[in-house]
C-alpha positions in Angstrom: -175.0 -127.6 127.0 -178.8 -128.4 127.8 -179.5 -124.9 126.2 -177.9 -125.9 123.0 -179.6 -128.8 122.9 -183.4 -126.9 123.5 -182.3 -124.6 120.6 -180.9 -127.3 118.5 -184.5 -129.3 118.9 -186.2 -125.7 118.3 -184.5 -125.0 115.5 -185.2 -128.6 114.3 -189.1 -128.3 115.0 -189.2 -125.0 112.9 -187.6 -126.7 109.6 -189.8 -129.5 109.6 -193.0 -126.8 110.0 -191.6 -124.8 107.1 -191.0 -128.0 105.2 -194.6 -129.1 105.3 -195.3 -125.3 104.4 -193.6 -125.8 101.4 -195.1 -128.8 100.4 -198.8 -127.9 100.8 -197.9 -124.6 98.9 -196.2 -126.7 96.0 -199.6 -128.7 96.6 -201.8 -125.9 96.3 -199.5 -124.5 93.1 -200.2 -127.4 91.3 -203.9 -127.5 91.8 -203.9 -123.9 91.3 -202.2 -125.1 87.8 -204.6 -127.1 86.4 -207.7 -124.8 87.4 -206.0 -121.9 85.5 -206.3 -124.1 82.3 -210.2 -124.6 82.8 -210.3 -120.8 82.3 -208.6 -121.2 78.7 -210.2 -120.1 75.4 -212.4 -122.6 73.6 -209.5 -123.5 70.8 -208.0 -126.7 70.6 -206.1 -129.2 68.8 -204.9 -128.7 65.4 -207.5 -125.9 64.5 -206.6 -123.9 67.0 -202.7 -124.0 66.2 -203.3 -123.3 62.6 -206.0 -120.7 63.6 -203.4 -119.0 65.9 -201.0 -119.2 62.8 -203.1 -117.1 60.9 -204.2 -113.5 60.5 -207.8 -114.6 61.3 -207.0 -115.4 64.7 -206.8 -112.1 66.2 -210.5 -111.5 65.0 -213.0 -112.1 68.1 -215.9 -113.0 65.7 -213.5 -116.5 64.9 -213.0 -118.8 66.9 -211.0 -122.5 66.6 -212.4 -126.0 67.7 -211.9 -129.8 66.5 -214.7 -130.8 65.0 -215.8 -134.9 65.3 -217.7 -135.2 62.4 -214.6 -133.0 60.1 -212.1 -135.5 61.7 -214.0 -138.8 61.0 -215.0 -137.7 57.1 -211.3 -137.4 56.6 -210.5 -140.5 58.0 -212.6 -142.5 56.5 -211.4 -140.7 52.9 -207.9 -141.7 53.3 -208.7 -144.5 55.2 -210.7 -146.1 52.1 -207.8 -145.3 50.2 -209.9 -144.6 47.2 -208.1 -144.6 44.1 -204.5 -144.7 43.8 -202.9 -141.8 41.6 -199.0 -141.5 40.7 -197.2 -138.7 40.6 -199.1 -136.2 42.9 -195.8 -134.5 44.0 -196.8 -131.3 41.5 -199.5 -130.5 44.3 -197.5 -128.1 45.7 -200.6 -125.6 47.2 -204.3 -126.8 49.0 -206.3 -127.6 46.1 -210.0 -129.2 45.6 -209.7 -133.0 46.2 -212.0 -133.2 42.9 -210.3 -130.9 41.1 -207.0 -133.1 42.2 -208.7 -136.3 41.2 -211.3 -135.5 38.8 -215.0 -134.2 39.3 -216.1 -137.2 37.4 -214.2 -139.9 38.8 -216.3 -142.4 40.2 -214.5 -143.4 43.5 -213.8 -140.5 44.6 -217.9 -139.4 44.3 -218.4 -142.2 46.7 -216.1 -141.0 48.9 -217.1 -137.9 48.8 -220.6 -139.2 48.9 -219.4 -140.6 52.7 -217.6 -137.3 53.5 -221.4 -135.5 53.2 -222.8 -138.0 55.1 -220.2 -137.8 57.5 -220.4 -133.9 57.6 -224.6 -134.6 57.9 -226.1 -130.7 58.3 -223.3 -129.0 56.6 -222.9 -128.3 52.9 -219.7 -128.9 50.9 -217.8 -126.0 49.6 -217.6 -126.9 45.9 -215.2 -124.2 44.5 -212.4 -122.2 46.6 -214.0 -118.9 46.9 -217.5 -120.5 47.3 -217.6 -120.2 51.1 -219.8 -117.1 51.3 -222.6 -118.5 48.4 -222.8 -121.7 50.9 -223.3 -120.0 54.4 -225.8 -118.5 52.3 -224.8 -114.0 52.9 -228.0 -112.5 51.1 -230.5 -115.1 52.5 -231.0 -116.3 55.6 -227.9 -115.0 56.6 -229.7 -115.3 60.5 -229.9 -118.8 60.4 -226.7 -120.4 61.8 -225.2 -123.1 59.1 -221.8 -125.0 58.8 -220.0 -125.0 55.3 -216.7 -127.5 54.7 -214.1 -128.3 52.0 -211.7 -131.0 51.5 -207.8 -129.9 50.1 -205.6 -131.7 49.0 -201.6 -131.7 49.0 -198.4 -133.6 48.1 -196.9 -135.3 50.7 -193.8 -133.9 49.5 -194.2 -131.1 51.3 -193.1 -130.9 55.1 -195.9 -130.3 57.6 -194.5 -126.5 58.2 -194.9 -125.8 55.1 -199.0 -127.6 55.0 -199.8 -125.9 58.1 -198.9 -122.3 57.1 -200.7 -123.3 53.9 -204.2 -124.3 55.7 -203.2 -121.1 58.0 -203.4 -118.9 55.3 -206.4 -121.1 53.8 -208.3 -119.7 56.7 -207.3 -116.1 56.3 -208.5 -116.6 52.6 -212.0 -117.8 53.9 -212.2 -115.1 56.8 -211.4 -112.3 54.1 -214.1 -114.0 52.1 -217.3 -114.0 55.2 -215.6 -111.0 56.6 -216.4 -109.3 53.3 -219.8 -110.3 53.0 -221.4 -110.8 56.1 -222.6 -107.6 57.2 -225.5 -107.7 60.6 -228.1 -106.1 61.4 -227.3 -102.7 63.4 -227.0 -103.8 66.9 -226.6 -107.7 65.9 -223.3 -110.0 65.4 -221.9 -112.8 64.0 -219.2 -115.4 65.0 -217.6 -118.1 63.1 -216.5 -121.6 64.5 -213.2 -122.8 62.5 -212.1 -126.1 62.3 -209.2 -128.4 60.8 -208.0 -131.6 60.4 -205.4 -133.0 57.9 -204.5 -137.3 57.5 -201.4 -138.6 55.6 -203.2 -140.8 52.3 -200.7 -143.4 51.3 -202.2 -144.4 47.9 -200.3 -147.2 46.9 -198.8 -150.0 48.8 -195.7 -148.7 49.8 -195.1 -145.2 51.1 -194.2 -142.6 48.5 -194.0 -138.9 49.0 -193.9 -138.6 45.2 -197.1 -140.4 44.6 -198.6 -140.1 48.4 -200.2 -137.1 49.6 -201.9 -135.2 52.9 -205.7 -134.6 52.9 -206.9 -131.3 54.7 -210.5 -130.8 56.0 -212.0 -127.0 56.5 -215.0 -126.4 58.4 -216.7 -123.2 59.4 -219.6 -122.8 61.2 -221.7 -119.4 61.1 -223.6 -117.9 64.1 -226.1 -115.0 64.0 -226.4 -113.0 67.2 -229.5 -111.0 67.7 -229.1 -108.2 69.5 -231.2 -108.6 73.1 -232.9 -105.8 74.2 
């Protein structure tokens, strides 16, 4: 009887040992967790999912990150609410905001005129191919630069259907630089993508008919000279 009761209190001791065990491993797992996601790629947010979306994504010169100055130039634009326009559901792809609302409408340069100031150092992309005239291919193509563009789109579409849009937005741009930027033998290039998009109610009451989403697109270029 005084056997079974050593054995019993042995057999206790060694569950309460493997117990702790297992708790400083699940310990250990967790912290083991959160150091694996310091090692992740530099992409985040929104521009990485629509950059991982996309065809461009598998490309190592292109990369995705949120950019603070993109995200606060599109705030502020919908946030002014600038003009309000009816009838915007026939928006049905990214377009120009100007060429939505007008190159010469007077609001909207304003707010445009914020978006630049906003975006200070970068240059707005006027027209949709345009990206490769701005980051400047046959000149000073080994200067590093940042180019952006502002899209519109009714909010009558659902966000799948906007983000596979901006997704394939990107490709457009990537096919665009891809095509034109060609380094110096030995040298490379890498491209910084980023993208935000902000619901613009434009009249008192919300309207998918009349309201619409606005989409920022920024790249910034990168020359690499080769070290020797």
């Amino acid at each position: 009887m005084k056997l079974k009761k050593i054995a019993s209190l042995a057999l206790a001791g060694i569950m309460a040992v493997s117990m702790l065990a297992g708790c400083k491993d699940g310990g250990n797992g967790t912290n083991n967790g959160g150091a694996s996601s310091d090692n992740s790629n530099t992409n985040s947010g929104y521009s990485a999912y629509v950059l991982n979306m996309s065809n461009a994504g598998d490309s190592k010169s292109i990369v995705a990150a949120d950019d603070a100055k993109l995200n606060a130039a599109v705030e502020n634009f919908v946030k002014n609410k600038p003009v309000n326009f009816s009838n915007m559901s026939n928006v049905r792809n990214l377009k120009l905001l100007s060429d939505v609302t007008g190159k010469n409408n007077a609001d909207v340069k304003v707010w445009l005129a914020q978006a630049a100031r906003d975006m200070s150092g970068a240059t707005a992309v006027a027209t949709g191919n345009g990206w490769d005239t701005v980051l400047g291919v046959n000149e000073n193509k080994d200067k590093d630069k940042t180019a952006y563009c502002i899209y519109y789109i009714s909010a009558a579409m659902n966000d799948d259907v906007i983000d596979n849009l901006v997704a394939n937005k990107i490709d457009q741009i990537a096919g665009v630089i891809n095509g034109s930027f060609n380094p110096d033998k030995e040298d490379s290039y890498s491209f910084t993508v980023s993208a935000t998009k902000e619901y613009w109610q434009v009249g008192k009451d919300a309207n998918a008919d009349d309201d619409g989403v606005v989409i920022g697109i920024a790249v910034n270029f990168e020359y690499n000279k080769a070290e020797y």
